[in-house]
C-alpha beads as a LAMMPS data file, in Angstrom:
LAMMPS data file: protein, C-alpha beads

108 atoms
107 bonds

1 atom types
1 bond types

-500.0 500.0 xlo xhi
-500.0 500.0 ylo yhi
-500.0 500.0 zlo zhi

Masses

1 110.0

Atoms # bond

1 1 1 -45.328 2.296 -16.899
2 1 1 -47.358 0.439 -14.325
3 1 1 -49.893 2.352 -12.013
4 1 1 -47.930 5.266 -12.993
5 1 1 -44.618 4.058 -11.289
6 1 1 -41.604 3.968 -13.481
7 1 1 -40.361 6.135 -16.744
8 1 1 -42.590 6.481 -19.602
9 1 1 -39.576 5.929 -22.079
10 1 1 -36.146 5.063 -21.980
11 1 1 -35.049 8.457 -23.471
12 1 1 -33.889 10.765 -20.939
13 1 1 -33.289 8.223 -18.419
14 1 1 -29.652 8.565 -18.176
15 1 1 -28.394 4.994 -18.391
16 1 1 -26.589 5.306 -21.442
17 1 1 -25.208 8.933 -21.202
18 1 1 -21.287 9.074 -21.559
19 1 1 -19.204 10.751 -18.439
20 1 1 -17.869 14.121 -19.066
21 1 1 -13.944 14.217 -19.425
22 1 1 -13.371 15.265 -15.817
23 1 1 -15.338 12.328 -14.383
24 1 1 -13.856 9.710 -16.142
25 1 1 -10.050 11.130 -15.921
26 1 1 -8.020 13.432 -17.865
27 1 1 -7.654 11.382 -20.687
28 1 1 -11.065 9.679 -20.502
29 1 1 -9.964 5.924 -19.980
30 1 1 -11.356 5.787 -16.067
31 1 1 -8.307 5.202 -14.741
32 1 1 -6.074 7.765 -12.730
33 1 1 -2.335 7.529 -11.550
34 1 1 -1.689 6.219 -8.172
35 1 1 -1.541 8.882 -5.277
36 1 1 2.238 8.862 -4.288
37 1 1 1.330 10.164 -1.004
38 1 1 -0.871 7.211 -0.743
39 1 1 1.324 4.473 -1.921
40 1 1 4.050 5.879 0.674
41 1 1 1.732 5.665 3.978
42 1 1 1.002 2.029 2.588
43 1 1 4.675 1.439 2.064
44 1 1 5.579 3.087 5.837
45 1 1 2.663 0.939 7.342
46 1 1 3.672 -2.753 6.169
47 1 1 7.481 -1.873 7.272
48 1 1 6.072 -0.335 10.816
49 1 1 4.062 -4.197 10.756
50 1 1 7.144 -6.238 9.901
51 1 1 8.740 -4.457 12.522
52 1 1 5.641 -5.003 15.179
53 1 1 6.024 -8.867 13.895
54 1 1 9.725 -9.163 14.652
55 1 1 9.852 -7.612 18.137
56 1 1 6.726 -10.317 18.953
57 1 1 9.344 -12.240 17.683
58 1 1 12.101 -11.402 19.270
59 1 1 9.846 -11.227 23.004
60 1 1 8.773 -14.950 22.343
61 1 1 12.890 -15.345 21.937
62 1 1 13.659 -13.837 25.227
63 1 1 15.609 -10.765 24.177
64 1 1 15.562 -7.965 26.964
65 1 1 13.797 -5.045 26.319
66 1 1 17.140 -2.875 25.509
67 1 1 17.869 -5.729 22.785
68 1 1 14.830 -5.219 21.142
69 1 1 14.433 -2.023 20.846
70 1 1 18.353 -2.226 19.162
71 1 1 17.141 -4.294 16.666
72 1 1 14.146 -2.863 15.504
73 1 1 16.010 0.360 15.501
74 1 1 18.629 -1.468 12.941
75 1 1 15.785 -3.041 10.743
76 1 1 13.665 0.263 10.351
77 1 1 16.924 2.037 9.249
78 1 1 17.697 -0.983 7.162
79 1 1 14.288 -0.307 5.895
80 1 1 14.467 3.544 5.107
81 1 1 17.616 3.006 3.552
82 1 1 16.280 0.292 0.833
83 1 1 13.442 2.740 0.629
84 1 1 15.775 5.502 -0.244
85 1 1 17.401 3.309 -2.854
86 1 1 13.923 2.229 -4.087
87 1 1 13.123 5.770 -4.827
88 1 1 15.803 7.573 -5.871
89 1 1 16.582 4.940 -9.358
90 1 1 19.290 3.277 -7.668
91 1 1 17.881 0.353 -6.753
92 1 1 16.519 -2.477 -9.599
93 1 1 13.317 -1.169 -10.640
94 1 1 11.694 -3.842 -9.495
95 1 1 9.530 -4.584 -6.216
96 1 1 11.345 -6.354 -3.382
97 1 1 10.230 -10.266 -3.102
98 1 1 8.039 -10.784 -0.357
99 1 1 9.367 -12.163 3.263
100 1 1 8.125 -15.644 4.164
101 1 1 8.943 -15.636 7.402
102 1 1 11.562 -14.918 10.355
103 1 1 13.609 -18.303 10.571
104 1 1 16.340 -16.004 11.644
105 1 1 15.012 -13.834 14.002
106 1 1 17.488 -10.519 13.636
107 1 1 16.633 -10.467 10.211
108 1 1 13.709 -8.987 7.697

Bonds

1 1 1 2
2 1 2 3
3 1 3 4
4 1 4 5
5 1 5 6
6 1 6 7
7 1 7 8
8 1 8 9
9 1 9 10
10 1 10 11
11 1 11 12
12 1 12 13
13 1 13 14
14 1 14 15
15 1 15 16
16 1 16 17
17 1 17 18
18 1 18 19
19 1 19 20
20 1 20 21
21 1 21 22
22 1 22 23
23 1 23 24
24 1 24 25
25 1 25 26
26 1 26 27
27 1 27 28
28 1 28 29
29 1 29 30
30 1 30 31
31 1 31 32
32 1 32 33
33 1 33 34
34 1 34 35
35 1 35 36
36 1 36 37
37 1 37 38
38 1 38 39
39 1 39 40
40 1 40 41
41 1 41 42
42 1 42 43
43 1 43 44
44 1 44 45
45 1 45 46
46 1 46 47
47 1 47 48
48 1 48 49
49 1 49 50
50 1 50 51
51 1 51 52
52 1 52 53
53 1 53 54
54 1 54 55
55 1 55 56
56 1 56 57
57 1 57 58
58 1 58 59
59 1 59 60
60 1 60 61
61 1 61 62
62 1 62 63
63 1 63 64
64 1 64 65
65 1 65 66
66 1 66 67
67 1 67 68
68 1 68 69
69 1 69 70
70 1 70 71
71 1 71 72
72 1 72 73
73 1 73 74
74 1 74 75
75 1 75 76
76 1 76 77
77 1 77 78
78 1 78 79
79 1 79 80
80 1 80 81
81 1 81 82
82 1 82 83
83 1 83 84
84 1 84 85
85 1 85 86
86 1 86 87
87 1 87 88
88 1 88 89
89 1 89 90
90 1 90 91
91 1 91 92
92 1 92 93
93 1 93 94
94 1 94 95
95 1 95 96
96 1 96 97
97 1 97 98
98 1 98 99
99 1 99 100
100 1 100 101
101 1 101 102
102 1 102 103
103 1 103 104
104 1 104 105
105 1 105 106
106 1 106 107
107 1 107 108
């Protein structure tokens, strides 16, 4: 203790006290299962952005208005579909592969 600033011992300090159960997670490991809700609004927010991407796309390409609005329509059901397939065990079980890019511009 200088001046009498600071704790007297290191007993009761707290720095080495273990979490209660309820802190640290049901089982006590720290780590808690992902928030489904969560991981769906992520999910439904990188498709709405691949979408946003490929009607820039498609503008820059000079497809009317009517055009675009066709094809987004076609890749978000495209998209809800897969997602159905994701979640209901038909699909592989595994994540799909990143896209790259839009060399083909109908496509995502």
């Amino acid at each position: 203790m200088y001046n009498g600033i600071g704790l007297q011992t290191a007993r009761g300090s707290g720095t080495n006290e273990p979490l209660p159960p309820d802190a640290a997670g049901a089982d006590g490991g720290g780590m808690r299962k992902p928030n489904k809700e969560i991981l769906e609004h992520d999910r439904k927010r990188q498709v709405e952005l691949k979408l946003l991407v490929l009607r820039d796309a498609l503008e820059e390409h000079g497809y009317t208005e009517d055009e675009i609005e066709e094809r987004v329509a076609e890749a978000r059901k495209a998209a809800a579909v897969a997602a159905d397939e994701a979640g209901s065990g038909r699909g592989t079980g595994r994540p799909p592969l990143p896209v790259r890019g839009y060399g083909s511009v109908g496509v995502i």
